[in-house]
C-alpha positions, 0 to 999 in steps of 0.5 A, spaced: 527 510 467 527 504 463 525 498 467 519 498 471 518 502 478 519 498 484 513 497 489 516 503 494 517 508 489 510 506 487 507 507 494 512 513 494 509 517 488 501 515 491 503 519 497 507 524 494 513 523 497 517 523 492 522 529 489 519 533 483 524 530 479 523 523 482 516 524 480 516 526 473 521 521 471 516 517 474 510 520 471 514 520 464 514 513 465 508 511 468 505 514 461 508 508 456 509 503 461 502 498 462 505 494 466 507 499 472 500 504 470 497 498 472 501 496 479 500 504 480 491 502 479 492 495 483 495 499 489 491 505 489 485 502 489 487 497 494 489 504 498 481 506 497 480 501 500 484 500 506 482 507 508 475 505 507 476 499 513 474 501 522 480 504 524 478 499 530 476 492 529 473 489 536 472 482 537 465 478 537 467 476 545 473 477 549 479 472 546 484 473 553 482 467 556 484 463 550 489 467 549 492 466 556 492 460 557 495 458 550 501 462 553 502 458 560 500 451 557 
């Protein structure tokens, strides 16, 4: 692998869905590529953090009515 790794392969390497091969080529590269470590750092850190987020998020009041009426007007 000579050029960086995509975003995807990126993601696909964080939740281990790559194949054992894709995964050493990846990981041979991540090991001399600063670039693709630190966008490797950037997602997994950003990953943390949505995991650490509610699954649900409720609103302070009910916001249909509003929402209603945008639609019918």
């Amino acid at each position: 692998m000579t050029r960086h790794i995509e975003e995807s392969m990126l993601h696909d390497l964080l939740e281990g869905f790559l194949d054992p091969a894709e995964e050493r080529e990846a990981r041979e590269h991540l090991g001399k590529c600063p670039v693709c470590r630190g966008e490797l750092e950037k997602l997994n850190e950003l990953l943390q953090h949505l995991g650490s987020l509610p699954l649900e998020a409720k609103p302070s009041r009910d916001l249909w009515p509003q929402i209603a009426w945008r639609m019918e007007g």
